[in-house]
C-alpha positions as a printed Julia matrix, in Angstrom:
299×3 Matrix{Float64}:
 -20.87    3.41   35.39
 -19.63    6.64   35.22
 -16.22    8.29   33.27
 -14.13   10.51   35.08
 -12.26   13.45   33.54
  -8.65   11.33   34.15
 -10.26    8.55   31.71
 -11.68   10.68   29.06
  -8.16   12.54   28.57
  -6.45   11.49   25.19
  -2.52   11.81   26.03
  -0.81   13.32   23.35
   1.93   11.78   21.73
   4.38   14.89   20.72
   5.2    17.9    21.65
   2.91   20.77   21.11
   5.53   22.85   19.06
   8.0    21.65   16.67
  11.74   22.05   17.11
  14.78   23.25   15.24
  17.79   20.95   16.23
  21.59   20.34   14.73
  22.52   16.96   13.35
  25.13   16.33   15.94
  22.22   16.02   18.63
  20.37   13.4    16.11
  20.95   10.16   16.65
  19.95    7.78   13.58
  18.36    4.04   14.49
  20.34    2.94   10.6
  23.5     4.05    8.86
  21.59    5.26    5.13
  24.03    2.69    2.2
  25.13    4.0    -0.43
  22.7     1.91   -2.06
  19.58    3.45   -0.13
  21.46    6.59   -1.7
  20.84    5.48   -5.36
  17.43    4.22   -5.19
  14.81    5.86   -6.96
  13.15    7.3    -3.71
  16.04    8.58   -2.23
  16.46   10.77   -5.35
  12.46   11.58   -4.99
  12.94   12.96   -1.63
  16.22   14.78   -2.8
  14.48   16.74   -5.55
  11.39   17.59   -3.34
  13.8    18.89   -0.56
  15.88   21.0    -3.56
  12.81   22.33   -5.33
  10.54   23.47   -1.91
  12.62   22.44    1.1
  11.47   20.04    4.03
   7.66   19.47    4.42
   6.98   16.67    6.9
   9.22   17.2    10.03
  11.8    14.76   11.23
  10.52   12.81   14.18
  12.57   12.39   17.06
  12.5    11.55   20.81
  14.02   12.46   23.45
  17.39   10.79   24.79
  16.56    9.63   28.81
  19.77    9.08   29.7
  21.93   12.06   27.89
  20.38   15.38   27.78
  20.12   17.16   24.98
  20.57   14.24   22.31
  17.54   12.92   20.43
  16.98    9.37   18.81
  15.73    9.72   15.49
  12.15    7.52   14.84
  11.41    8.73   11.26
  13.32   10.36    8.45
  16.53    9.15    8.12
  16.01    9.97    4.16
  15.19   12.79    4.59
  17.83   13.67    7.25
  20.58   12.19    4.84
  19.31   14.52    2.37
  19.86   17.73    4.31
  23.32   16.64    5.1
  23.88   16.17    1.39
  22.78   19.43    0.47
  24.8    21.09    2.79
  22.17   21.82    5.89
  23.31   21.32    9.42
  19.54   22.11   11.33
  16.74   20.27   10.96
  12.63   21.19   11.92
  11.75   18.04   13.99
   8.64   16.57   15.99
   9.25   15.71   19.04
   7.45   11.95   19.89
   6.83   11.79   23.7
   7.66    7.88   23.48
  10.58    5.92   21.67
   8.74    3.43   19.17
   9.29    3.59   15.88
   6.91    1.17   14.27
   4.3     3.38   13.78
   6.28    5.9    11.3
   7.5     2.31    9.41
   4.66   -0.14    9.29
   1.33    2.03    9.96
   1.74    4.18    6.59
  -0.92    4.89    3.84
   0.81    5.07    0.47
  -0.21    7.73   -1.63
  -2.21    5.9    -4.72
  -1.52    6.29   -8.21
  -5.39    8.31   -8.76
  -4.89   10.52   -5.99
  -1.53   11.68   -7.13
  -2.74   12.44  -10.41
  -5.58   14.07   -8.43
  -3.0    16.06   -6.61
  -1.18   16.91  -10.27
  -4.4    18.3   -11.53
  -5.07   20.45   -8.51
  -1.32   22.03   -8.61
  -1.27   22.48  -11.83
  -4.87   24.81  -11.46
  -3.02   26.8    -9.22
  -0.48   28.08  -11.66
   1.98   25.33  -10.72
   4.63   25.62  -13.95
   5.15   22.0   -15.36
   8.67   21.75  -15.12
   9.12   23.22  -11.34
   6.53   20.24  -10.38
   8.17   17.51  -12.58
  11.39   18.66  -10.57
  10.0    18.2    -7.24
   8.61   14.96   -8.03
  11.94   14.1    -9.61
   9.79   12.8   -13.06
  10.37   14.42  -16.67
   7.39   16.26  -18.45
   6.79   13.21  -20.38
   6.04   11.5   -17.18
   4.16   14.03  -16.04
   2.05   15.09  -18.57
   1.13   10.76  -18.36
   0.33   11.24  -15.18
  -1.75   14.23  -15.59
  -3.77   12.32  -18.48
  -4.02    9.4   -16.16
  -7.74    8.93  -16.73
  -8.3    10.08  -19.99
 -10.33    6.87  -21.3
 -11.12    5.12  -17.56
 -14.5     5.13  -17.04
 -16.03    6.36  -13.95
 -16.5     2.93  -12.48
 -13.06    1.5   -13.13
 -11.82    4.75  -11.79
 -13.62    4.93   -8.38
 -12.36    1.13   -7.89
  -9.0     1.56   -8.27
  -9.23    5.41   -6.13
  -7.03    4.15   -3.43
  -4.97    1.27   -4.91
  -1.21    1.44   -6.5
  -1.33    0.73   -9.73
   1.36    1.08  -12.39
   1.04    4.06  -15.31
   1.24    1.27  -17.67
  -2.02   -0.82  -15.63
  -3.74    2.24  -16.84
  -2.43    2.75  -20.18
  -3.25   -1.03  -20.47
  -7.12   -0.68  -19.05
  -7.36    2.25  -21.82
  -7.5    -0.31  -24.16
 -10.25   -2.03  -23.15
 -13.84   -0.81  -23.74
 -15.57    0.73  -20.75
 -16.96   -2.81  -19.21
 -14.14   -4.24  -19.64
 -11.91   -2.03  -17.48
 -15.14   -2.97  -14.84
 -14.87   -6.12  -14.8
 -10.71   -6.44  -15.17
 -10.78   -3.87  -12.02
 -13.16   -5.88  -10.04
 -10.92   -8.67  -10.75
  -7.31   -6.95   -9.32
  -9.67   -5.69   -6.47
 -10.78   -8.97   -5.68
  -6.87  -10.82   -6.68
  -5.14   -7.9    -4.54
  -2.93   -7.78   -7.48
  -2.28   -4.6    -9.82
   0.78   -5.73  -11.41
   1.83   -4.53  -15.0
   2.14   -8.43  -15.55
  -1.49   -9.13  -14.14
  -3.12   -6.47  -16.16
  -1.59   -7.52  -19.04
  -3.16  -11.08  -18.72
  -6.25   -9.2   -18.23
  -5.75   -7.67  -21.37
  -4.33  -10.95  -23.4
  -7.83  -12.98  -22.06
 -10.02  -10.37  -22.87
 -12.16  -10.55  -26.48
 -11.55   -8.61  -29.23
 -14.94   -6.72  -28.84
 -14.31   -5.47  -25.45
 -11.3    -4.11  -26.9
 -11.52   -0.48  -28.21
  -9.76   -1.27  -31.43
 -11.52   -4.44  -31.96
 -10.87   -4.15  -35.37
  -7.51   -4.86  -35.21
  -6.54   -8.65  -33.85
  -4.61   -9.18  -30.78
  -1.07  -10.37  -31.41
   0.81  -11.02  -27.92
   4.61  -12.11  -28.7
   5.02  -15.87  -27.77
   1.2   -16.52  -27.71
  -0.95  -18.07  -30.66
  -4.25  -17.34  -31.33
  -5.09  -20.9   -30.14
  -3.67  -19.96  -26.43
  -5.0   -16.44  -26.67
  -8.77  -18.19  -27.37
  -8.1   -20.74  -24.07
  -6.91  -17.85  -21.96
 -10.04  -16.13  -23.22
 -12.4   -19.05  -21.57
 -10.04  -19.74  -18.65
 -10.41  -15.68  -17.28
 -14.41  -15.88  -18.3
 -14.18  -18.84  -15.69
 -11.91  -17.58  -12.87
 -14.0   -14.15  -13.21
 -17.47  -16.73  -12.22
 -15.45  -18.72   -9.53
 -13.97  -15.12   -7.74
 -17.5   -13.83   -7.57
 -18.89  -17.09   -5.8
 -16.32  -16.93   -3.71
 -16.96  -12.98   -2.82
 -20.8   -14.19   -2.37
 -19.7   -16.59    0.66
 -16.93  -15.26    1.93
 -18.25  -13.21    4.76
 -20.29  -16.46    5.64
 -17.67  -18.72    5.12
 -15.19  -16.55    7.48
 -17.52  -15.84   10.07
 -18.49  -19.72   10.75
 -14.28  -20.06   10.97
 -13.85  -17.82   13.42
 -16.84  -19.56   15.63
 -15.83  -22.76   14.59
 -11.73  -21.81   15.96
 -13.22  -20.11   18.99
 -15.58  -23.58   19.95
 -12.76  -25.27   19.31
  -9.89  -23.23   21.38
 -12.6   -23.68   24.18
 -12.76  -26.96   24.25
  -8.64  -27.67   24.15
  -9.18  -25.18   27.09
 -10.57  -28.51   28.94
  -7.87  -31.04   30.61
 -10.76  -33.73   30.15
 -11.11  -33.5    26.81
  -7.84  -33.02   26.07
  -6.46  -36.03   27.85
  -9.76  -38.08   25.88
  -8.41  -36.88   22.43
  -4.6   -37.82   23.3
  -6.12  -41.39   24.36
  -8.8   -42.32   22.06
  -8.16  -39.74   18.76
  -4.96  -38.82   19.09
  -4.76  -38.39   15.14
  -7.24  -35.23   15.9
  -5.37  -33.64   18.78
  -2.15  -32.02   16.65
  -4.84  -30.76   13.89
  -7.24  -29.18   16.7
  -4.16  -27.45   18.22
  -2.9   -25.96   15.17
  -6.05  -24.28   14.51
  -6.61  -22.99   17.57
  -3.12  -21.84   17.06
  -3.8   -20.3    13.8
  -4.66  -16.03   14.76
  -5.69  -15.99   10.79
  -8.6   -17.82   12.31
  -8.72  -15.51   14.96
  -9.71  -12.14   12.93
C-alpha cells in the first residue's frame, strides 16, 4: 500500500519564528508563591537570567477567543524573573496547540556528569570561574567540586552513572571506595533506581575495609558498632547476588506477564467463561479482573 505526500507530512508544532511579546498579553496557567520565589531554583534561574539573559524562550499559544493575548504553556519562572528584574518583553515560542504537559512531564533533567561535562567545556573556552559560578547561582567552592567531579571515579563507575542524578556527596562518597567497588556500588543504584546521599552511604558503611582506599584506617560510622558494620557487610554481599538473579530473569519473567495478562484479558473478553467463573470459581473471577486491569502488566 502506498503513502501519499498528505501522510508523510510531519505538522509542526510552533511557529517558524520566535516572537517578542509584552507581559500584559501573557497569560500565566499559575500565580508563582512567594514560596516558588525562595526556592533554590527560582534563584538558579534568576542568576542565569542576570549573568547572560534569557536562553530558552517562553512558550506560549495563542488565545482563540481574544486576539492578541497568549496563554502561557512553559516558563512561568522564568517569566516571573523578567518581571523581577525590571523587563516588560519577553522572546517567546509560539506552540500551535494549547497542552502543556509536554513542557512539565516529558523533560530530561540535566545529570550531575554531564553538567560537570558542561563545566569543563566552559571553562576551556576562557569561561572566568566566578562569572560561571554566578550564572549557576553556586560559589567557587561548589564549583571547583563540581569541576573535580571525577577525579578518583573510575571509567566504569563513571559511564554508569553518565545520565543519572546523583548528589556531589554520592560522588565524594564513591571516591572512597577502591575502583571495583564504585563498580559494583554503581551497578547496585542502577539496578535499586536509587542515588540517594543516604543509599550511597549504606553502600559505603557495608562495604570491606579493603575495597576502601584507606583501608588502613577502620571504618567508624556514628551509631553503628563494628558488630552491625560486619552484618551489614554480609547482608549487601547478599542483596548484591539476589539483584543480579533477578536482572538475569527479568526480561523472561516480564515477558511471560505480559502474555500471561493478555491470555487472560482474552478470555474475560468471553461472556461464557465469564458467567462459568462467577458460578463455579467465583473466588478466581475478582483476581482475574484485577490483572487484566493492571496496565503495569500491560507494558
Amino acid at each position: 500500500m502506498s503513502v501519499t505526500r498528505e501522510e508523510r507530512t510531519v505538522a509542526a508544532a510552533f511557529e517558524q519564528e520566535l516572537v517578542t511579546l509584552p507581559f500584559e498579553e501573557i497569560a500565566p496557567l499559575y500565580v508563582v508563591t512567594p514560596q516558588k520565589k525562595a526556592s533554590i531554583k527560582f534563584k538558579q534561574i534568576a542568576a542565569s537570567v542576570l549573568e547572560i539573559g534569557l536562553v530558552e524562550p517562553i512558550v506560549v499559544s495563542r488565545d482563540p477567543y481574544n486576539a492578541g493575548q497568549y496563554t502561557l504553556l512553559d516558563g512561568h519562572l522564568r517569566l516571573e524573573v523578567l518581571k523581577d528584574q525590571g523587563q516588560t518583553h519577553a522572546r517567546c515560542l509560539v506552540s500551535t496547540d494549547d497542552e502543556a504537559f509536554t513542557y512539565n512531564k516529558r523533560i530530561s533533567r540535566l545529570a550531575t556528569i554531564q553538567e560537570h561535562k558542561m563545566i569543563l567545556r566552559a571553562l576551556s573556552l576562557g569561561v572566568p570561574e566566578a562569572r560561571l559560578a554566578s550564572a549557576l547561582n553556586v560559589n567557587i567552592k561548589t564549583l571547583k567540586q563540581k569541576r573535580q567531579l571525577l577525579d578518583g571515579i573510575c571509567d566504569e563507575a563513571a559511564e554508569l552513572l553518565k545520565d543519572k542524578q546523583v548528589a556531589l556527596t554520592g560522588f565524594q562518597i564513591l571516591k572512597k571506595m577502591k575502583p571495583i567497588r564504585q563498580i559494583e556500588a554503581a551497578q547496585l543504584m542502577v539496578a535499586m533506581n536509587k542515588f540517594t546521599i543516604n543509599y550511597a552511604r549504606s553502600l559505603l558503611a557495608a562495604t570491606p575495609e579493603n575495597q576502601l582506599v584507606s583501608a588502613a584506617t577502620p571504618k567508624k560510622i556514628k551509631g553503628i558498632s563494628r558488630e552491625q558494620l560486619e552484618l551489614m557487610e554480609r547482608e549487601s554481599a547478599n542483596l548484591e547476588r539476589e539483584v543480579r538473579l533477578v536482572e538475569d530473569s527479568y526480561g523472561a519473567d516480564h515477558l511471560n506477564l505480559v502474555l500471561t495478562r493478555g491470555y487472560i484479558a482474552k478470555l474475560m473478553r468471553c461472556e461464557r467463561i465469564t458467567r462459568y467463573l462467577s458460578l463455579h470459581h467465583d473466588a478466581f473471577l475478582p483476581a482475574f479482573e484485577k490483572i487484566t486491569e493492571n496496565e503495569a502488566f500491560a507494558s
